[in-house]
C-alpha positions, 0 to 999 in steps of 0.5 A, spaced: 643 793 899 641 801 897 635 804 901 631 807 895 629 813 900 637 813 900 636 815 892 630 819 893 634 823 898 641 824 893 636 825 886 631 831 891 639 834 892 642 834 886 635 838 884 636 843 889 643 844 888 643 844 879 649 840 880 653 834 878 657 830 882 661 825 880 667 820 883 674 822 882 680 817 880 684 820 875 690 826 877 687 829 872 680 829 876 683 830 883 687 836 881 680 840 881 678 838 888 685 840 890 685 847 887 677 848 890 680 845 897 686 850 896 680 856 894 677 854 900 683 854 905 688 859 902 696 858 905 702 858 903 702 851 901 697 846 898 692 843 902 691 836 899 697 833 893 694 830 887 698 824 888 696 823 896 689 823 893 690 818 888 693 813 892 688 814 898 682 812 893 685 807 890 686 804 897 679 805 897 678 813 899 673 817 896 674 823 892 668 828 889 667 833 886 660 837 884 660 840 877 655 846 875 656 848 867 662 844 867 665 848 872 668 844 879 663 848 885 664 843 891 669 837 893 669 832 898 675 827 900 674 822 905 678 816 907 676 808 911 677 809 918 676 804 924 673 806 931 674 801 937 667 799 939 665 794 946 663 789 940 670 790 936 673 795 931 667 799 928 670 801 920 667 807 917 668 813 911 671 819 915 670 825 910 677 829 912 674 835 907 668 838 903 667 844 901 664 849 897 667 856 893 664 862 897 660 864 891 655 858 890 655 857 898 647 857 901 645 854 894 643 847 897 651 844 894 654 842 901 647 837 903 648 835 895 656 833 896 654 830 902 648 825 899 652 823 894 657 820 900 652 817 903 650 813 897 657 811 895 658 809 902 651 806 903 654 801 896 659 800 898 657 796 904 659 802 909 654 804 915 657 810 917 661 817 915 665 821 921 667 828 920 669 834 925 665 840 924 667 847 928 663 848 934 662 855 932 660 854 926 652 855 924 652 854 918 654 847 919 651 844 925 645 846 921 647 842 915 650 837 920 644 836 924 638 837 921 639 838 913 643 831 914 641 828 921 648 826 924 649 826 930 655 829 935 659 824 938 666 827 942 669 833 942 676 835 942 680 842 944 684 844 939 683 837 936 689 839 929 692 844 933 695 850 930 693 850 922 696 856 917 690 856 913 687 863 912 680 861 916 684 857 921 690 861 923 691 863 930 684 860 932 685 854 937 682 848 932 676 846 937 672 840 934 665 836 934 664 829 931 659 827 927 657 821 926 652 819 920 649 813 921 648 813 913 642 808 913 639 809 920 631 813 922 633 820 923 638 820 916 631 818 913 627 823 917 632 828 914 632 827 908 625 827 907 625 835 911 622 832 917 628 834 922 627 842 924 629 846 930 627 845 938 624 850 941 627 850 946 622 853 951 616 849 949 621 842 950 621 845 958 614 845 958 614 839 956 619 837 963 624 836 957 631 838 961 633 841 956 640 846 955 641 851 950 648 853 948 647 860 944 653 861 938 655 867 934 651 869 928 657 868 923 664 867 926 667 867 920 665 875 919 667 876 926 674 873 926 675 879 921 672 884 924 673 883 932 678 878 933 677 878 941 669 878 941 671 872 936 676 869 942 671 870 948 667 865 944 671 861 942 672 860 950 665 861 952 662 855 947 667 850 949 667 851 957 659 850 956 660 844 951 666 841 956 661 842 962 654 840 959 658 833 957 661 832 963 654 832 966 651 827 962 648 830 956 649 830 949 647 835 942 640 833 939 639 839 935 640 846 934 634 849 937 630 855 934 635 861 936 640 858 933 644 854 940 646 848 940 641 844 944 644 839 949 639 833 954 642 828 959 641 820 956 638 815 959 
């Protein structure tokens, strides 16, 4: 069954991002979302074949697209996953792309996009939805963990190699997961603006142990502009992640300054 605040959630989106989205099963219609992905990814060749998406679909994938004035302005595509648990293999939606075109980006398309793969998953029976974010990033964790209320469970060092699109060319392809738990408290506290950035200095007061991880403004300009200070944080965020897991602690928010904020579990 369909939590309502769940429709709440995707109606107060599709408000904010004044789009339309719809599910994608004609290669007609796939072909809008390769197009976007390969908009998005520039390479020498096409990121995802029509005929790829088609058969992942009609195994039970999903494949979206956001339309504003009838034009594609977002895509999504994910695929049924399975996760090895103590209580046994654990099925889940992992979304493999989503993305919005520069020039609609910060206009709420991407938490949009996001919700409406919530509520397909959540109809069809599937409690959580993976994906893998850039650690450096901002712009996504934000999204990811307060906009959306993921959590980050794993990461992985240059998790898909070396990748020849014009965004990840020449840079290791560091990855966190996110894990959704579509219909759990906090994806609730979420949807509803509830979740917001940890100060991280009040949380110490508190006698909270708190570790605040900073990142670039924007590594993406960066990466263009100076290449080397873009390496140096590439290194300097995964030697602080692959430390601060070691210890025990685990990403709960993004704190008011714009770092990730890690604490020790029980």
């Amino acid at each position: 069954m369909v939590d309502a605040s769940a429709e709440t959630d995707l109606a107060g989106a599709l408000e904010r991002a004044r789009v339309d989205i719809r599910v994608l099963h004609d290669l007609s219609e796939l072909e809008d979302a390769r197009r976007l992905f390969d908009a998005v990814w520039p390479a020498d060749q096409t990121q995802l074949q029509p005929n790829l998406m088609k058969a992942i679909v009609h195994a039970g994938g999903y494949a979206s697209a956001a339309y504003r004035a009838g034009e594609p302005v977002a895509a999504a595509f994910g695929f049924m996953g399975r996760t090895r648990r103590e209580e046994g293999w654990h099925e889940h939606l992992h979304s493999h792309m989503a993305a919005v075109l520069p020039g609609y980006r910060d206009q709420h398309i991407g938490s949009a996009i996001k919700q409406h793969q919530r509520m397909w998953a959540l109809t069809h029976g599937i409690d959580t939805i993976v994906w893998t974010f850039d650690p450096l990033v901002r712009r996504n964790a934000l999204v990811n963990l307060v906009k959306l209320g993921a959590d980050v469970d794993g990461f992985e060092v240059d998790f898909y190699g070396s990748m020849a699109d014009a965004i990840n060319a020449d840079d290791p392809t560091d990855r966190l997961f996110a894990w959704w738990r579509v219909s759990s408290s906090r994806a609730a506290a979420a949807g509803r603006g509830e979740l917001g950035p940890v100060d991280v200095i009040a949380a110490k007061g508190e006698g909270r142990d708190v570790l605040d991880v900073p990142l670039p403004d924007d590594i993406v300009a960066l990466r263009s502009s100076d290449p080397a200070a873009a390496a140096r944080w590439r290194l300097d965020v995964r030697q602080a992640l692959v430390s601060a897991f070691a210890q025990g602690r685990r990403i709960t928010g993004l704190s008011t300054t714009g770092g990730y904020v890690l604490e020790r579990t029980p």
